[in-house]
Predicted model as a PDB file, atoms N, CA, C, CB and O in Angstrom, pLDDT in the B-factor column:
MODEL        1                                                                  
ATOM      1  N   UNK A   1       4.403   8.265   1.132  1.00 55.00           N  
ATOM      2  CA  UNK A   1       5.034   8.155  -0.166  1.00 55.00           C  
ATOM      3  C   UNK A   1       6.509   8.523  -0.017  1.00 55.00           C  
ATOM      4  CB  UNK A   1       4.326   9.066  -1.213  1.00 55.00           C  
ATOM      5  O   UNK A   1       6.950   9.159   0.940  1.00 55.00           O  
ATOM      6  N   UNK A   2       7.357   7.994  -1.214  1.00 60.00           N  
ATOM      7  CA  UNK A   2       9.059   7.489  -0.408  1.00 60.00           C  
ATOM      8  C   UNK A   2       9.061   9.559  -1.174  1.00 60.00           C  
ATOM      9  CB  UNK A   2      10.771   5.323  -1.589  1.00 60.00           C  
ATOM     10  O   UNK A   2      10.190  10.023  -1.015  1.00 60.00           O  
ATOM     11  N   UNK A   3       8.650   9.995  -1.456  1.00 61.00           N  
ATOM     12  CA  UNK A   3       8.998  10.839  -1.860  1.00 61.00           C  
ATOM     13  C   UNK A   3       8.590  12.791  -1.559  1.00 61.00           C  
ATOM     14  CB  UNK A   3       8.809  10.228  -2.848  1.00 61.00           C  
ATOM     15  O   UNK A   3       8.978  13.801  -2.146  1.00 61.00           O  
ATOM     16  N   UNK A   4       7.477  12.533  -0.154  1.00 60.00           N  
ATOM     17  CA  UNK A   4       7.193  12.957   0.410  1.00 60.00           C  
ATOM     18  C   UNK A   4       8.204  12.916   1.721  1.00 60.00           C  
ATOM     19  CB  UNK A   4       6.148  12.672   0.265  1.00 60.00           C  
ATOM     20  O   UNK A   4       8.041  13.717   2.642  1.00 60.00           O  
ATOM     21  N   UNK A   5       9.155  12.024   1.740  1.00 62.00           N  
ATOM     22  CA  UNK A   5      10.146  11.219   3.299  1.00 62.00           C  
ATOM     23  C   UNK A   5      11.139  12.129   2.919  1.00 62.00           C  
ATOM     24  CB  UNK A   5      10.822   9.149   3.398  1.00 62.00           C  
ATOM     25  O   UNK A   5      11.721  12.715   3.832  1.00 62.00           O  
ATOM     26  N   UNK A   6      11.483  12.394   1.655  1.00 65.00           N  
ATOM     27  CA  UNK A   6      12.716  12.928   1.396  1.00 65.00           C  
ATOM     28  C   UNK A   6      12.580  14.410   0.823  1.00 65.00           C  
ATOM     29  CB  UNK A   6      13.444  11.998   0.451  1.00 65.00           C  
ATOM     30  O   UNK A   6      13.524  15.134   0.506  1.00 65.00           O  
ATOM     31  N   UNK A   7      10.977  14.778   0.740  1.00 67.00           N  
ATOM     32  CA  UNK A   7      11.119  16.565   0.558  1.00 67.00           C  
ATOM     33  C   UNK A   7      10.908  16.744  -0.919  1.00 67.00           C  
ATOM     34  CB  UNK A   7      12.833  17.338   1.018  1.00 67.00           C  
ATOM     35  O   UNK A   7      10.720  17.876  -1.363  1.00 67.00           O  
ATOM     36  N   UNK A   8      10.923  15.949  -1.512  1.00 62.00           N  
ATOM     37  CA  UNK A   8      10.597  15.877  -2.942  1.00 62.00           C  
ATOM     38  C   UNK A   8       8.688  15.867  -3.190  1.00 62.00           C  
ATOM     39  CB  UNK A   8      11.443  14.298  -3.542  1.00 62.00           C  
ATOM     40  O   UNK A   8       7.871  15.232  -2.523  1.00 62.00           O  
ATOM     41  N   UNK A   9       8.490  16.568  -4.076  1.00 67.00           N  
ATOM     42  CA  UNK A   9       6.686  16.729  -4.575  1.00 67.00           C  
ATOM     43  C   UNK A   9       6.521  15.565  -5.159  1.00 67.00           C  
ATOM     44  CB  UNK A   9       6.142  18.015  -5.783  1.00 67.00           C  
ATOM     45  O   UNK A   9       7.300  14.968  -5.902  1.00 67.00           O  
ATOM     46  N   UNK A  10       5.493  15.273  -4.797  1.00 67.00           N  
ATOM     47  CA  UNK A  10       4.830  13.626  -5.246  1.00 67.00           C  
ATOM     48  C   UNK A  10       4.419  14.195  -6.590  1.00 67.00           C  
ATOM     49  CB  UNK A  10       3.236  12.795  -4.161  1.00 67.00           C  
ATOM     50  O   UNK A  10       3.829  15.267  -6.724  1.00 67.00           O  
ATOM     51  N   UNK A  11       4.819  13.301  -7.673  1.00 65.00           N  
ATOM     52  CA  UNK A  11       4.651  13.460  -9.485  1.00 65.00           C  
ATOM     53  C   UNK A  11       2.545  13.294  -8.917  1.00 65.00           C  
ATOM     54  CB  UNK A  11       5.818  11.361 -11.033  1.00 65.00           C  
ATOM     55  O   UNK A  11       1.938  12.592  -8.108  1.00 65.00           O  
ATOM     56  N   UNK A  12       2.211  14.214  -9.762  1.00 66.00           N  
ATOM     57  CA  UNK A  12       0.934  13.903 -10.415  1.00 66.00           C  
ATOM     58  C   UNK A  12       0.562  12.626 -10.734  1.00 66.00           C  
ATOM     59  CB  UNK A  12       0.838  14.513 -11.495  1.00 66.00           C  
ATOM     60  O   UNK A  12      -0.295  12.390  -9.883  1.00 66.00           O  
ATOM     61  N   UNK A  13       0.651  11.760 -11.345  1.00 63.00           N  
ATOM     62  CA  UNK A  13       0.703  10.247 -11.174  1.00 63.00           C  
ATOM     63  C   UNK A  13       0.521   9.671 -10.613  1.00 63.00           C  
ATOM     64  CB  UNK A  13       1.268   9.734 -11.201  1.00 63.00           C  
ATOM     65  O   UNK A  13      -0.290   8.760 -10.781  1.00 63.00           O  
ATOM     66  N   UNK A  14       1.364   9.937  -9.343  1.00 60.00           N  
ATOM     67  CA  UNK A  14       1.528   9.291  -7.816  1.00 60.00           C  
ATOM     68  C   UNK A  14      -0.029   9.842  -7.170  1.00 60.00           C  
ATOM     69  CB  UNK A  14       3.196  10.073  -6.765  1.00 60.00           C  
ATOM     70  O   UNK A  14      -0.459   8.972  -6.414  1.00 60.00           O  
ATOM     71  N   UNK A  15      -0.609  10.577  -7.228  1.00 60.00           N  
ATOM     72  CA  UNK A  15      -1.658  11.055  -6.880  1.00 60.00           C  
ATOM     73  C   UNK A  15      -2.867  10.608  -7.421  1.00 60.00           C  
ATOM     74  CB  UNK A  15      -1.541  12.143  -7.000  1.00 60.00           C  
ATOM     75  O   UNK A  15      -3.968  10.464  -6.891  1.00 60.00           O  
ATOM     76  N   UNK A  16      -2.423  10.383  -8.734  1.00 64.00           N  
ATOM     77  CA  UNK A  16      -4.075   9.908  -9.285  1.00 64.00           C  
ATOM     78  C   UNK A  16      -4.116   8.473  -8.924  1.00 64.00           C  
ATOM     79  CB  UNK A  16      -4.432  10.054 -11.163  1.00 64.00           C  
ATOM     80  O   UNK A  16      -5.249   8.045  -8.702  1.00 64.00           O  
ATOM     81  N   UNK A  17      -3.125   7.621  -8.814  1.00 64.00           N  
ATOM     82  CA  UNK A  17      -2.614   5.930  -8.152  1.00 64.00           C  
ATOM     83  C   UNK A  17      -2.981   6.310  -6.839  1.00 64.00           C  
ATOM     84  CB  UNK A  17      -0.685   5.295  -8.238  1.00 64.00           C  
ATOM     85  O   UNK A  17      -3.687   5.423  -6.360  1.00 64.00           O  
ATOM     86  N   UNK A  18      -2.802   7.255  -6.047  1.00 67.00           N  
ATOM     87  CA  UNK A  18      -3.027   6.317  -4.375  1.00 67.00           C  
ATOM     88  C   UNK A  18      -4.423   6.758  -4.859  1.00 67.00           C  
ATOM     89  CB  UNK A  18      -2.233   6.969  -2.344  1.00 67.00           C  
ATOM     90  O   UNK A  18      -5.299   5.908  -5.020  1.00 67.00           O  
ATOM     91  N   UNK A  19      -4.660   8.097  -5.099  1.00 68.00           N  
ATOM     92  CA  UNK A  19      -5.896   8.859  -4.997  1.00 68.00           C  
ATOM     93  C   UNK A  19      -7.456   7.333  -4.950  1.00 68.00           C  
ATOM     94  CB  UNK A  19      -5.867  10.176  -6.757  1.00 68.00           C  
ATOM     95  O   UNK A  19      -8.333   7.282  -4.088  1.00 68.00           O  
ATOM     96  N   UNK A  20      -7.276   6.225  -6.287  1.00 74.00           N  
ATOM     97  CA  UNK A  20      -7.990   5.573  -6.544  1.00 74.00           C  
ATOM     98  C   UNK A  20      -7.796   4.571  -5.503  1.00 74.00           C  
ATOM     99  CB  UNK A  20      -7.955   5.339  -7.744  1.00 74.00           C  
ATOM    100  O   UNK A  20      -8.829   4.092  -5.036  1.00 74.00           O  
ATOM    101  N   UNK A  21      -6.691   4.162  -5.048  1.00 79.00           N  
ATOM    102  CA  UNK A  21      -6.719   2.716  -4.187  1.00 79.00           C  
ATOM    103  C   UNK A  21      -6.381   3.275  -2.643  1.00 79.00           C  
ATOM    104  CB  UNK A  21      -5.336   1.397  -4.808  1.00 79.00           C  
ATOM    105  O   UNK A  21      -5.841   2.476  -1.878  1.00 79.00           O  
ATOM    106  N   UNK A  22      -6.668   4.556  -2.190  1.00 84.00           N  
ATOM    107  CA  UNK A  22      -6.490   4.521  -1.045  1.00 84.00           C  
ATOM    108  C   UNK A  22      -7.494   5.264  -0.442  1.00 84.00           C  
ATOM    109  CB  UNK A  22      -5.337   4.832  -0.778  1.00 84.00           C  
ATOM    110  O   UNK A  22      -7.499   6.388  -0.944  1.00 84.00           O  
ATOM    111  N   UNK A  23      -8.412   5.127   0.478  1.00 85.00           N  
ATOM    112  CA  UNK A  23      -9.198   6.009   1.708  1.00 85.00           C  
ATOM    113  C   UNK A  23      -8.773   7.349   1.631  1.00 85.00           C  
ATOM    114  CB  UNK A  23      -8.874   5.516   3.281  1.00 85.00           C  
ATOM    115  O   UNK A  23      -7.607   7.733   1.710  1.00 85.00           O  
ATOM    116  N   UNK A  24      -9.893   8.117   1.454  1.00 84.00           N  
ATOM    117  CA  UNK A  24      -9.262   9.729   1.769  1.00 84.00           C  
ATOM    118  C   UNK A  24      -8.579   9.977   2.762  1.00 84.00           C  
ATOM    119  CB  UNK A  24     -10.161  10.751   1.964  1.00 84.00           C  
ATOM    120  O   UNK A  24      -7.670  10.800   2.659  1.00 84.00           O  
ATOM    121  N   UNK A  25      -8.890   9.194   4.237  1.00 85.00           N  
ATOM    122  CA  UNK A  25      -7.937   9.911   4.962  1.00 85.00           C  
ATOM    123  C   UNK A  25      -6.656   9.548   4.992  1.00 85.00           C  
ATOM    124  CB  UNK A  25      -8.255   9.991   6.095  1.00 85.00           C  
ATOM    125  O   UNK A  25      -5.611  10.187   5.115  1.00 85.00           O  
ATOM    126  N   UNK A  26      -6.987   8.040   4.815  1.00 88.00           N  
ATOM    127  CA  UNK A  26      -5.315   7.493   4.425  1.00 88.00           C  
ATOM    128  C   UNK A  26      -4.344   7.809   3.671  1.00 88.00           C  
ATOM    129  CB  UNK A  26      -5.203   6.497   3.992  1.00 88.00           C  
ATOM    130  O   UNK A  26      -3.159   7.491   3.759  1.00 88.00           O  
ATOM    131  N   UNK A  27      -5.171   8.807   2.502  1.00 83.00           N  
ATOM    132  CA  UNK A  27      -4.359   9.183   1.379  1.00 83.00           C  
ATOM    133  C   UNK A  27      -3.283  10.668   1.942  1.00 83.00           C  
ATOM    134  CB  UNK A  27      -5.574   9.565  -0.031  1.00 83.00           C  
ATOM    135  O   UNK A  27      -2.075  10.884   1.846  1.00 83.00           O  
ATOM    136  N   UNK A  28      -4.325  11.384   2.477  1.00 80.00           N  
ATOM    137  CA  UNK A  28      -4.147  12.418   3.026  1.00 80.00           C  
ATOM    138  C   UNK A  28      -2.793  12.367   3.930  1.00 80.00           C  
ATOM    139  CB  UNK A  28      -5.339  12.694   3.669  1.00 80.00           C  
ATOM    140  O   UNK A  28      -1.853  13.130   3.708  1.00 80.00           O  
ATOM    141  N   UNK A  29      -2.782  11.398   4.970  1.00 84.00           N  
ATOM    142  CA  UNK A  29      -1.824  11.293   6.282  1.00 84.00           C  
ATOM    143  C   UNK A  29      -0.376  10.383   4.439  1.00 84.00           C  
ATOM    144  CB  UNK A  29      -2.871   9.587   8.444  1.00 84.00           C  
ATOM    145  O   UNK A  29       0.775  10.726   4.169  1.00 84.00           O  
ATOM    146  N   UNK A  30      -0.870   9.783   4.046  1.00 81.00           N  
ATOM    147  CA  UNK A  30       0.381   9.553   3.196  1.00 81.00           C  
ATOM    148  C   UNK A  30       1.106  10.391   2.241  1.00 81.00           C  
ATOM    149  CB  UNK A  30       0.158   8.632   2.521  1.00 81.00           C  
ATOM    150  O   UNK A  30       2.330  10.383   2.116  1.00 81.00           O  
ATOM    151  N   UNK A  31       0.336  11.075   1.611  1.00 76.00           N  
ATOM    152  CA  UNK A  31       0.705  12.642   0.989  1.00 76.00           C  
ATOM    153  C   UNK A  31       1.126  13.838   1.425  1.00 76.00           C  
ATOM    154  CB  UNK A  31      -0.145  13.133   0.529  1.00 76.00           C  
ATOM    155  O   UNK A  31       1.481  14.862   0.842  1.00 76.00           O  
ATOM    156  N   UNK A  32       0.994  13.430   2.926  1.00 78.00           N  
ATOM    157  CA  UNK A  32       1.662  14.747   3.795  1.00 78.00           C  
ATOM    158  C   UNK A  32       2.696  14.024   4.487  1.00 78.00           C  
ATOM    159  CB  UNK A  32       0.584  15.630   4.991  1.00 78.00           C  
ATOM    160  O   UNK A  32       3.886  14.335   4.428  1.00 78.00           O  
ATOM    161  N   UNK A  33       2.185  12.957   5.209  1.00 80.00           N  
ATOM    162  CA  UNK A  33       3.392  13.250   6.442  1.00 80.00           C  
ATOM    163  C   UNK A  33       4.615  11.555   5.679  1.00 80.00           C  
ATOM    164  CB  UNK A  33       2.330  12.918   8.955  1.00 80.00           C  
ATOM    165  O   UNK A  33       5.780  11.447   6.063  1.00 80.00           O  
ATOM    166  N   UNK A  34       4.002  10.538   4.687  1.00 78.00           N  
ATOM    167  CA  UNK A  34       4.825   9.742   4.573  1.00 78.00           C  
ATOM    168  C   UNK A  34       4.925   8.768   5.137  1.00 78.00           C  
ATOM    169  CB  UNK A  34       5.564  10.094   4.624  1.00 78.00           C  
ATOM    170  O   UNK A  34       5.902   8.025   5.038  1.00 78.00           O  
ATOM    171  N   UNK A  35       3.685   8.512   6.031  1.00 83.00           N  
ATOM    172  CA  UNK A  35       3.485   7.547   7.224  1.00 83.00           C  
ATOM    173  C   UNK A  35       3.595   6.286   6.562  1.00 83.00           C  
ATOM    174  CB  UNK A  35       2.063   7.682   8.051  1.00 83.00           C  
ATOM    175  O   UNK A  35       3.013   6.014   5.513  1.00 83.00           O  
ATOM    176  N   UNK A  36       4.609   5.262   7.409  1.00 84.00           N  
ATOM    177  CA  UNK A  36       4.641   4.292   6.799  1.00 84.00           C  
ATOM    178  C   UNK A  36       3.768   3.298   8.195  1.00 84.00           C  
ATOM    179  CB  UNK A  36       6.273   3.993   6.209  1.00 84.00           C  
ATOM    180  O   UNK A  36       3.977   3.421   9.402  1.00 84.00           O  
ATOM    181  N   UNK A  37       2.625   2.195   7.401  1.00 90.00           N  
ATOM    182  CA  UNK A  37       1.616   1.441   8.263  1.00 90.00           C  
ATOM    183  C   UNK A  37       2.138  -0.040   8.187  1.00 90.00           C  
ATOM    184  CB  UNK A  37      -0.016   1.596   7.693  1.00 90.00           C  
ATOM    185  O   UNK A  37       3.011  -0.369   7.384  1.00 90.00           O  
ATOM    186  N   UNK A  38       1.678  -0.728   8.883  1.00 93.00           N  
ATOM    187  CA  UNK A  38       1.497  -2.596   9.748  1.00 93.00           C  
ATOM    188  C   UNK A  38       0.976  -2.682   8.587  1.00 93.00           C  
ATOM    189  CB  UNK A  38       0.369  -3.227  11.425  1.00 93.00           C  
ATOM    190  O   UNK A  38       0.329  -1.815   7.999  1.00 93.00           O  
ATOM    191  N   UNK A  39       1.385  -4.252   8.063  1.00 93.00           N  
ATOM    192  CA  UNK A  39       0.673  -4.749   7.010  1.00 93.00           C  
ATOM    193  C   UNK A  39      -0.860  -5.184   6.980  1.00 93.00           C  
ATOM    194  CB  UNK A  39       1.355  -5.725   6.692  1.00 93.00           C  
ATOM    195  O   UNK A  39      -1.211  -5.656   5.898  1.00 93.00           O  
ATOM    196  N   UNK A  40      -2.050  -5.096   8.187  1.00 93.00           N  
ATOM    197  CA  UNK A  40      -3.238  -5.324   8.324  1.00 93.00           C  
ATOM    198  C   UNK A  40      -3.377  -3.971   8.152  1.00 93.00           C  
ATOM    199  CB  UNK A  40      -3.753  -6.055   9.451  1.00 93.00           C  
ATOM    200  O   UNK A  40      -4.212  -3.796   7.264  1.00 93.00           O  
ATOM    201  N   UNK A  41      -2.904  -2.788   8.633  1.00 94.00           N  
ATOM    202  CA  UNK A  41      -3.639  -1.537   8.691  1.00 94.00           C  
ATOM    203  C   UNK A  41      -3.147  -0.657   7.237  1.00 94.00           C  
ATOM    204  CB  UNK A  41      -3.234  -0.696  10.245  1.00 94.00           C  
ATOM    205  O   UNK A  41      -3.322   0.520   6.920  1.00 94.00           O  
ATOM    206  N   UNK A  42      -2.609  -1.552   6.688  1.00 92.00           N  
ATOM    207  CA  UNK A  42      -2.106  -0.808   4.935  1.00 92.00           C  
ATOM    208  C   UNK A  42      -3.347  -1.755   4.200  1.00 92.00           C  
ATOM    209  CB  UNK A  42       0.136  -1.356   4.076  1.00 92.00           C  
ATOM    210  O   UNK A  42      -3.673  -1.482   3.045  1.00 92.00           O  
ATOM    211  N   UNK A  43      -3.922  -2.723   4.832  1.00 93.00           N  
ATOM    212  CA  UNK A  43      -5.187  -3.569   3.891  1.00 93.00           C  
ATOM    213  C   UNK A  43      -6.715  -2.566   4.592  1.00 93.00           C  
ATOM    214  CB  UNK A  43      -5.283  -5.945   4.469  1.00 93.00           C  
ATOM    215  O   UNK A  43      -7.880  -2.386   4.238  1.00 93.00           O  
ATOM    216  N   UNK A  44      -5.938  -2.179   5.604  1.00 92.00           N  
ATOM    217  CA  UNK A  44      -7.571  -0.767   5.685  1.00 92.00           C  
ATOM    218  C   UNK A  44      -7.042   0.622   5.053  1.00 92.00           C  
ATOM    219  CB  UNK A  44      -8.199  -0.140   7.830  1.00 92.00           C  
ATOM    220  O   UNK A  44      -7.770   1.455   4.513  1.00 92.00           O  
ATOM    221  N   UNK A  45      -5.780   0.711   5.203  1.00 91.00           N  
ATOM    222  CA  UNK A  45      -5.693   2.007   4.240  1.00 91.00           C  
ATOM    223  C   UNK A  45      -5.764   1.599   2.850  1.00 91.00           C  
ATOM    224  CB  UNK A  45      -4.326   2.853   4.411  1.00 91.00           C  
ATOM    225  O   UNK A  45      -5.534   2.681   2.310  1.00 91.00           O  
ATOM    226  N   UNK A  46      -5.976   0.528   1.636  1.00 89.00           N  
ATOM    227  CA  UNK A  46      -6.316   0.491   0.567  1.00 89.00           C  
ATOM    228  C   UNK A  46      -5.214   0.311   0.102  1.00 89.00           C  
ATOM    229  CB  UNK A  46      -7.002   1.347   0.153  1.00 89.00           C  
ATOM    230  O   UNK A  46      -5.286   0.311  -1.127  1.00 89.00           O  
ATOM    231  N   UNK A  47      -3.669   0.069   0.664  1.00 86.00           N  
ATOM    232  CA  UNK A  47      -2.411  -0.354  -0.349  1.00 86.00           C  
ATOM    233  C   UNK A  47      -2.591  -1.797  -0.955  1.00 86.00           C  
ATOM    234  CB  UNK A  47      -0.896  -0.364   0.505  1.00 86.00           C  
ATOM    235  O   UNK A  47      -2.285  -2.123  -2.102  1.00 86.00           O  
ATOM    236  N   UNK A  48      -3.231  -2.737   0.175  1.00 87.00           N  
ATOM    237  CA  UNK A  48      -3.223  -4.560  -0.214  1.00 87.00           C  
ATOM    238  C   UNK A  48      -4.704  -4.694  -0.335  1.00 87.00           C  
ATOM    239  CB  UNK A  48      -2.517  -5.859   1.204  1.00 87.00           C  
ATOM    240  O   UNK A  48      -5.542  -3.896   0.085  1.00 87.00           O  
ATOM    241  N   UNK A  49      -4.924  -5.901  -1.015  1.00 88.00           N  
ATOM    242  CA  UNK A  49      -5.880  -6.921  -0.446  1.00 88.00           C  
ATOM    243  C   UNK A  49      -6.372  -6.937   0.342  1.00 88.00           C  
ATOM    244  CB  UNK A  49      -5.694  -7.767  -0.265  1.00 88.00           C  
ATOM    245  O   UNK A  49      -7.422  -6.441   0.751  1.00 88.00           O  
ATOM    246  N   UNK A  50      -4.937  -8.133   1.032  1.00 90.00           N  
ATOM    247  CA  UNK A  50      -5.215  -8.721   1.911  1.00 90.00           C  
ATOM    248  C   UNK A  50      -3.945  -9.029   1.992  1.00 90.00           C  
ATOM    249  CB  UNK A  50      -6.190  -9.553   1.883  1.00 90.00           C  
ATOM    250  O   UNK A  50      -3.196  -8.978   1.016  1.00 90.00           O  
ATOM    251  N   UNK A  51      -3.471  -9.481   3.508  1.00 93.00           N  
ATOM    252  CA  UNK A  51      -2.499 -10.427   3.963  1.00 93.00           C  
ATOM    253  C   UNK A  51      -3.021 -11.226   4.841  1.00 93.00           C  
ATOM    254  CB  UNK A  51      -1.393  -9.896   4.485  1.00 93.00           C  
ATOM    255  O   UNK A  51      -3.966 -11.280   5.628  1.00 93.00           O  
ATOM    256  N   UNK A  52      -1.499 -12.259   4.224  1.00 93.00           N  
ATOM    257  CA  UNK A  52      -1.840 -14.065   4.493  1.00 93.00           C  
ATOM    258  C   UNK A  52      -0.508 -14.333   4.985  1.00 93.00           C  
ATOM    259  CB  UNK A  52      -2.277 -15.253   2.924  1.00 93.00           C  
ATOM    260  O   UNK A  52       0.400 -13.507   4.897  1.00 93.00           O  
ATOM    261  N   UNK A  53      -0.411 -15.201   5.378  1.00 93.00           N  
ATOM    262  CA  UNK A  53       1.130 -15.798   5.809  1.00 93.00           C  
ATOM    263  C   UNK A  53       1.704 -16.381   5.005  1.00 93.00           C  
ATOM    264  CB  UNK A  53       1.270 -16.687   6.812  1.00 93.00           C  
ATOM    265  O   UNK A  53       1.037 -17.070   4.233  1.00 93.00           O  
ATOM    266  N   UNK A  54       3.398 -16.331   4.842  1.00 92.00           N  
ATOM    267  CA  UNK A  54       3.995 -16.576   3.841  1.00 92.00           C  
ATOM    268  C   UNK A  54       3.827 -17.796   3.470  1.00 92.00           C  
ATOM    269  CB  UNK A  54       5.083 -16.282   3.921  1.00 92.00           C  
ATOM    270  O   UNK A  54       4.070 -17.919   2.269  1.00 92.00           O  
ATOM    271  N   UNK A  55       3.354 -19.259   4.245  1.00 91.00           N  
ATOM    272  CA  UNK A  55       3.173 -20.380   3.817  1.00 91.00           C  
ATOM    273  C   UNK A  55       1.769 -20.139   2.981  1.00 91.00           C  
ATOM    274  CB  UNK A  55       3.224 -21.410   4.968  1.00 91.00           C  
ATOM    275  O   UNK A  55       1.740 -20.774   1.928  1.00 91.00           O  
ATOM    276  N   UNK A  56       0.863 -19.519   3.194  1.00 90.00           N  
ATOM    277  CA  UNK A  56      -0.108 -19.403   2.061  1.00 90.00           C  
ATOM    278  C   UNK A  56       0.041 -18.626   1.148  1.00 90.00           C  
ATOM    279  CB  UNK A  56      -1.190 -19.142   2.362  1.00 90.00           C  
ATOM    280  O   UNK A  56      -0.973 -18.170   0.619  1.00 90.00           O  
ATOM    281  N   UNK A  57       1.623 -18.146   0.573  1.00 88.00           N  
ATOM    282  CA  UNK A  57       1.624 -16.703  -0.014  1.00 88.00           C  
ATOM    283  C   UNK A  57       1.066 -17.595  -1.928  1.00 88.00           C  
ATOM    284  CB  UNK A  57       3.840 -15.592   0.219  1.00 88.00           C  
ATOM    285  O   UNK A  57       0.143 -17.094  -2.570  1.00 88.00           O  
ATOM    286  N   UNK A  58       1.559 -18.395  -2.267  1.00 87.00           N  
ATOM    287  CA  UNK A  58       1.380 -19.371  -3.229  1.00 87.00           C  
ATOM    288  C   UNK A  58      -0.104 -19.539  -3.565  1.00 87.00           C  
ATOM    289  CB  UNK A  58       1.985 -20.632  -2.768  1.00 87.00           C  
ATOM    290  O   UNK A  58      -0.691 -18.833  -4.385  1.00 87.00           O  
ATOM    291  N   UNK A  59      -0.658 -20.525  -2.869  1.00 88.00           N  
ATOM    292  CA  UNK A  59      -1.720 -20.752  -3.001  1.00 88.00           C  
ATOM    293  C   UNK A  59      -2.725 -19.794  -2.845  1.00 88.00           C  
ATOM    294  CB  UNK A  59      -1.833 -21.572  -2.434  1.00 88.00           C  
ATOM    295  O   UNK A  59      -3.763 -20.070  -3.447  1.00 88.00           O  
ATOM    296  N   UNK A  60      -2.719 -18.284  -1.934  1.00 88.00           N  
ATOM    297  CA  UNK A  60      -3.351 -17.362  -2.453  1.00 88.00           C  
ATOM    298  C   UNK A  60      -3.116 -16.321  -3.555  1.00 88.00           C  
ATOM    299  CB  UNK A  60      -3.560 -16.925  -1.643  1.00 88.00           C  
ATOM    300  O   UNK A  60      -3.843 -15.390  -3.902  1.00 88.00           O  
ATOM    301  N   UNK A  61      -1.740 -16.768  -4.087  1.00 85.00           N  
ATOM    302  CA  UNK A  61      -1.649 -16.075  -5.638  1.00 85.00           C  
ATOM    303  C   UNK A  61      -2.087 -16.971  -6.203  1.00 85.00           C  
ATOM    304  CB  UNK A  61      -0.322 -15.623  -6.344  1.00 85.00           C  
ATOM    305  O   UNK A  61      -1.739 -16.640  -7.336  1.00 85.00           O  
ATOM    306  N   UNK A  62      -2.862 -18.364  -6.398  1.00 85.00           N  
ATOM    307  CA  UNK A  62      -3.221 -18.704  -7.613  1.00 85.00           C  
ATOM    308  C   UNK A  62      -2.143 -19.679  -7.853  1.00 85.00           C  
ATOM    309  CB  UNK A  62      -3.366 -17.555  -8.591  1.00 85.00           C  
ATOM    310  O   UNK A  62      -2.391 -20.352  -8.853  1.00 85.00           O  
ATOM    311  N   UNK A  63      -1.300 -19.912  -7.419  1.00 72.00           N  
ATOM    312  CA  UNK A  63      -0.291 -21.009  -8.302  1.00 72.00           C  
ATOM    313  C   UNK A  63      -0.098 -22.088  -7.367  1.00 72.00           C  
ATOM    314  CB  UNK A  63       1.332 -20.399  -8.799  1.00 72.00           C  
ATOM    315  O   UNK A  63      -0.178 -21.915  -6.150  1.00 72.00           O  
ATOM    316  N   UNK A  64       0.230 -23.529  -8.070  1.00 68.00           N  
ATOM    317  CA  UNK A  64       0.002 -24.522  -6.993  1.00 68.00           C  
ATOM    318  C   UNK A  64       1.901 -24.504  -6.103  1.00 68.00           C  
ATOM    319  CB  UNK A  64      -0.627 -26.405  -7.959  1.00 68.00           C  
ATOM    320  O   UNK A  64       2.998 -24.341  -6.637  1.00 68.00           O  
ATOM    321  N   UNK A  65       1.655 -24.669  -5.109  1.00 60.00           N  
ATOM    322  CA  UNK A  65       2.860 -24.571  -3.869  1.00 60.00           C  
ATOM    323  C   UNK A  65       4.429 -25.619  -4.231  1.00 60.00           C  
ATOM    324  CB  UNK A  65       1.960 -25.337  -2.144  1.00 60.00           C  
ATOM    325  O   UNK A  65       4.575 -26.833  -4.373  1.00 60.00           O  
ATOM    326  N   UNK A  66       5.217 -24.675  -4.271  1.00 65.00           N  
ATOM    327  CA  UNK A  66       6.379 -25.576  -5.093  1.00 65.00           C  
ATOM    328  C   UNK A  66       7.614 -26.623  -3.552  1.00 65.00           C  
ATOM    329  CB  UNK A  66       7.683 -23.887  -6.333  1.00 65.00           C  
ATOM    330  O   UNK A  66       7.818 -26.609  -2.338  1.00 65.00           O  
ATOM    331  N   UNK A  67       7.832 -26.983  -4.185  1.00 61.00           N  
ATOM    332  CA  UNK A  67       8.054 -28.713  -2.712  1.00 61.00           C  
ATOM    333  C   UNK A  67       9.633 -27.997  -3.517  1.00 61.00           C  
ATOM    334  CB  UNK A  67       7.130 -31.542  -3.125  1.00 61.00           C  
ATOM    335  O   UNK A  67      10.736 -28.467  -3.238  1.00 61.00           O  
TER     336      UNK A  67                                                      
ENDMDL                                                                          
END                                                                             
């Protein structure tokens, strides 16, 4: 968390948000140390989905692909 990087206490808020979408341990190593992860290993720590490649970024949001 950008606010754990800079020495500042993560707001209450910020805690109950990762708390729900992130892995305990993932939450843990992000609430302490600020670890920033690879975009496949932030979809096992619970930040994404999923990632896709930017030519499918469109069509896996749902909207048809603009020419």
């Amino acid at each position: 968390m950008n606010e754990v990087a800079i020495g500042l206490t993560v707001p209450r808020f910020g805690h109950r948000d990762r708390a729900a979408t992130l892995t305990p341990a993932y939450f843990n190593r992000v609430v302490m140390t600020a670890e920033m992860f690879a975009p496949l290993e932030a979809v096992t720590a619970g930040f994404f989905d999923r990632v896709v490649p930017l030519s499918e970024l469109e069509r896996a949001a749902g909207r048809p692909p603009t020419r």
